[in-house]
C-alpha positions, 0 to 999 in steps of 0.5 A: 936757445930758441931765438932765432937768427935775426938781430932785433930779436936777438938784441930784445932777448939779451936787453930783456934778461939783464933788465930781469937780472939788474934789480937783484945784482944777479949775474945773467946766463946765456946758452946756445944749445944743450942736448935736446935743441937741435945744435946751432952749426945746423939750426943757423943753415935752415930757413927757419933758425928757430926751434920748436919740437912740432916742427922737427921732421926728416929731410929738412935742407941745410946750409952747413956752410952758411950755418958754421959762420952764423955759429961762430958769430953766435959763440963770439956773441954770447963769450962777449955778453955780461953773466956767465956762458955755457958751452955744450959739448961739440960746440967748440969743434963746430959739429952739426947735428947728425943724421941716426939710422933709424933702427939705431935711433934711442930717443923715446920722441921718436916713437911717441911721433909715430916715427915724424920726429928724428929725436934728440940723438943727432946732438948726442952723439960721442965727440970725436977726439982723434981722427985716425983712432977707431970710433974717433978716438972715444974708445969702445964701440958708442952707444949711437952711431958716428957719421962717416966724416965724423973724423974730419971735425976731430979735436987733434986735426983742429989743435993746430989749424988757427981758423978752426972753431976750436982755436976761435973758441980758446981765443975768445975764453982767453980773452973774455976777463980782459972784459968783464964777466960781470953786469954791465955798468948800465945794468947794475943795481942801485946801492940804497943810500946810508942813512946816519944816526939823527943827532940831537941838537945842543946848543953852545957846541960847534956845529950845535950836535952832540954825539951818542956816547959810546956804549959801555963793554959788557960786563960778565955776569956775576955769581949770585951770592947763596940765599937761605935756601941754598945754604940750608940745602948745602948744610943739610948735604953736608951734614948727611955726608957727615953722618954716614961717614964711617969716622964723623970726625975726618973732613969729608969733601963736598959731594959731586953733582953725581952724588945728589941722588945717594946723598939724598937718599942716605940722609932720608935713612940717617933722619929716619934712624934718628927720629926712631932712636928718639922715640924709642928714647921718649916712650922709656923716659914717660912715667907710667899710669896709675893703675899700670904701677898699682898691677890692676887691669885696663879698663876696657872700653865700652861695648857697642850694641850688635845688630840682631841676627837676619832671618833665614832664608824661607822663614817669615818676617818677625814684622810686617813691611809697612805698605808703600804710599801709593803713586800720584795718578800720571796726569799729576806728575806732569804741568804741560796740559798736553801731557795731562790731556793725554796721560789722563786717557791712559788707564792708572798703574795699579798701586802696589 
């Protein structure tokens, strides 16, 4: 977009982008002008054909002639190139770049310029589609202004003109998959080479190699046979559901996955029912003792001494409170010899 018209650097810039595409088998893009890049109609009649913001300015003089034929040639160039082209809007009709008033100018770079840079407005003017409609056939009134001779670049003037910009646009689009719209054969990548499986050597055989056998289909995997466990648990689930079945004798279907948790439970109560019954059944089976049978009491077990009483509150001790050893000096409690040094010029805690 920024290049400008020279054909060395124009040539470096197309070379170096499929060089920067090729080793991944990308296909390159190419663009002319987009909508902040002065359009090409006006950028190719200046002396500078570049683009740089810090030089856009008021007045600059422009060959809109000479600019039409450079951007033909240019569209013709890139619909011609490998990779994948971008066509901005206005660009197949050969518009120029358009002058804005300045009360009517939107672009913020305007402003931020101190009023130097015209802005981006004059590539983004409404296109023009029919010469005789109002506002050139875009319909309402258009947010940015339209240029007096707006009309004479519209679309129905140049649809049946066979030298116009737009004729020349379609010809080349048509005529574009009749050359490739991928990577040049001297750009493209490299394929790695296959590498074949290494055989091993086997003698008495022609050609001395052996091939791999074929590795079997797997199988799927079959059902593990029911360990103790789980025949235990199965029968145990299955007895429970017998047991709290109102007739024990009806076959009962195997419980859900959904029935786990109440199985469980009814047959904690099941067991627990039994194991009471069975108790109660062994406490009325056991013989009674001796002396129960001959109506002479149980012998009571033997009491333990009490603990005398404490005395009351305000009342003296029935004996006295032995003293209390007295406490090891200060300078004996410690072993480093500073803390002794100076524990033994402290005065000694009175004894209680």
């Amino acid at each position: 977009m920024t290049c400008p018209w020279d054909a060395a650097r124009l040539r470096t810039s197309i070379e170096d982008t499929l060089a920067e595409h090729a080793p991944i088998g990308a296909p390159a893009t190419w663009v002319l002008c987009n909508h902040d890049i002065t359009r090409t109609v006006t950028r190719y009649g200046r002396a500078d054909t570049g683009f740089d913001f810090a030089a856009k300015a008021f007045g600059t003089p422009t060959d809109l002639a000479l600019g039409t034929r450079r951007a033909r040639a240019a569209a013709l160039l890139s619909l011609a190139l490998p990779g994948a082209v971008y066509v901005y809007q206005g660009e197949e009709l050969g518009l120029p770049e358009a002058d804005i008033p300045l009360d009517r100018i939107e672009d913020p770079m305007h402003a931020r310029s101190g009023g130097v840079d015209p802005g981006r407005d004059g590539c983004r003017v409404p296109l023009p589609w029919t010469a005789d409609a109002p506002h050139a056939g875009f319909g309402g009134e258009p947010w940015l202004p339209q240029p007096a001779g707006w009309a004479s670049y519209a679309a129905d003037r140049q649809e049946g003109d066979p030298g116009s910009t737009l004729a020349l646009y379609r010809e080349a689009i048509r005529l574009r998959p009749a050359f490739g719209d991928g990577p040049s054969p001297g750009c493209a990548p490299r394929r790695r080479p296959r590498l074949r499986p290494r055989r091993r050597p086997v003698p008495g055989q022609p050609g001395g190699h052996a091939r791999r056998p074929p590795r079997p289909h797997r199988t799927p995997p079959r059902e593990r046979p029911a360990g103790p466990r789980r025949a235990a648990a199965e029968g145990h689930r299955g007895l429970a559901a017998r047991l709290s079945h109102p007739h024990p004798l009806v076959p009962v279907p195997p419980p859900r996955r959904d029935q786990h948790m109440s199985t469980s439970v009814r047959s904690m109560s099941v067991i627990g029912t039994v194991v009471a019954v069975a108790a109660g059944t062994l406490v009325a089976l056991a013989p009674a003792p001796a002396h129960a049978a001959a109506g002479a009491a149980l012998p009571s077990p033997p009491s333990r001494p009490r603990r005398p009483p404490a005395p009351a509150r305000g009342s003296a001790p029935t004996t006295p409170r032995a003293p209390s050893p007295p406490r090891p000096p200060a300078a004996r409690r410690y072993a480093s010899p500073r803390v002794s040094a100076w524990s033994s010029r402290c005065p000694a805690r009175p004894t209680r």
